[in-house]
Legacy VTK file of the C-alpha trace (Angstrom):
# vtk DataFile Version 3.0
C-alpha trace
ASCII
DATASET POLYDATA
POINTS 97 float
0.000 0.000 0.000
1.403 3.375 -1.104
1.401 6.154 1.079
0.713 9.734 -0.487
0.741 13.264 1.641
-1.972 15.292 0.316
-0.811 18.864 -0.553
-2.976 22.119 -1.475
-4.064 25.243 -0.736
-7.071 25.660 1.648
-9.336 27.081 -0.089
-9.925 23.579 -1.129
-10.381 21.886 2.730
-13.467 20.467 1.825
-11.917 19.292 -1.771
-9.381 17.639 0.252
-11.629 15.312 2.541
-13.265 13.934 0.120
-10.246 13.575 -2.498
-8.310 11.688 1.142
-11.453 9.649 1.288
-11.915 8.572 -2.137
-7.823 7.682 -2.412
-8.246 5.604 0.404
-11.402 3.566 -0.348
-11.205 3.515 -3.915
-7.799 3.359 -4.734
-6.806 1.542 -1.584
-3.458 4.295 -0.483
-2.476 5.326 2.521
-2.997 9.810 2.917
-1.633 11.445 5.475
-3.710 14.958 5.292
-2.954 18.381 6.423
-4.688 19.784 10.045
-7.621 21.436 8.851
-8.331 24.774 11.373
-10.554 27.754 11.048
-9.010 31.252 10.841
-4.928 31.314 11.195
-3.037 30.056 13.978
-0.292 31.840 15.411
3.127 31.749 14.156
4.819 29.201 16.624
1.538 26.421 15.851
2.208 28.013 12.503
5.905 26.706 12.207
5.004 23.571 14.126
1.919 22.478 11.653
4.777 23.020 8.771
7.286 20.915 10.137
4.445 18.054 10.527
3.885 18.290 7.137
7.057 18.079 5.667
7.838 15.604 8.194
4.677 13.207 6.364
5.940 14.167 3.147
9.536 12.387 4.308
7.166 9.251 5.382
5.397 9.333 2.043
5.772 7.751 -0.695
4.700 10.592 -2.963
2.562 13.894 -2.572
-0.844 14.377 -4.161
-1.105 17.812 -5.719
-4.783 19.399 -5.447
-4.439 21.679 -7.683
-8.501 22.515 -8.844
-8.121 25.288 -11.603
-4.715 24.358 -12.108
-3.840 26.761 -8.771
-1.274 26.371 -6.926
0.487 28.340 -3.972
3.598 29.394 -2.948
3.992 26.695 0.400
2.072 24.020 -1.905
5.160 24.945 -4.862
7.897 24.382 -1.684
6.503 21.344 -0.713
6.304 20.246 -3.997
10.126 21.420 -4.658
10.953 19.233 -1.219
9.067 16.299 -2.618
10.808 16.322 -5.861
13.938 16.954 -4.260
13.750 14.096 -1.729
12.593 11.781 -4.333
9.299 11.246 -4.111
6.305 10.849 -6.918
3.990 14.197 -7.627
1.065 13.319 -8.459
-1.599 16.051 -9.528
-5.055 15.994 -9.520
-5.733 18.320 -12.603
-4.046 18.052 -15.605
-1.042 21.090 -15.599
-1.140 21.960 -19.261
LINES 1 98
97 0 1 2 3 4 5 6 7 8 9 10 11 12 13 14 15 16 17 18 19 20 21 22 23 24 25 26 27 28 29 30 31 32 33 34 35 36 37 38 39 40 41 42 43 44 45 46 47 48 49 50 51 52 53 54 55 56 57 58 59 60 61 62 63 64 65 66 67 68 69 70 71 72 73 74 75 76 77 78 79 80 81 82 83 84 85 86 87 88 89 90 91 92 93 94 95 96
């Protein structure tokens, strides 16, 4: 079983539930997600919550891009950069023309 970090921008939260759920019941993966909050924590959970992530992405596999609209951030392009550079598969979830 493969395990993929899922990687966005939240604006898509809700996106990303259901994209976690259908990679692990249809496709049978592992996702580690990100923490989903409401309004923006403070810059020392700020710093911790980014060093969780990365720290899933070096447990992954791979990273799964949501990219809806073909948008992607600036931390979602860094994490993507770190995946790459460690290794790991990118996988998006729209095309990138």
């Amino acid at each position: 079983m493969k395990t993929y970090t899922i990687c966005g921008s939240m604006r898509f939260a809700e996106e990303m539930k259901e994209i976690a759920y259908a990679l692990e019941a249809k496709n049978g993966y592992n996702i580690f997600q990100c923490v989903y909050c409401k309004g923006t924590p403070a810059a020392e959970e700020l710093k911790r919550l980014e060093a969780a992530h990365y720290r899933k992405i070096d447990l992954s596999d791979g990273i799964y891009v949501v990219n809806i609209g073909g948008y992607i951030g600036e931390s979602v392009r860094k994490e993507i950069e770190y995946a790459e550079k460690s290794g790991k598969e990118v996988i998006y979830h729209c095309e990138i023309h």
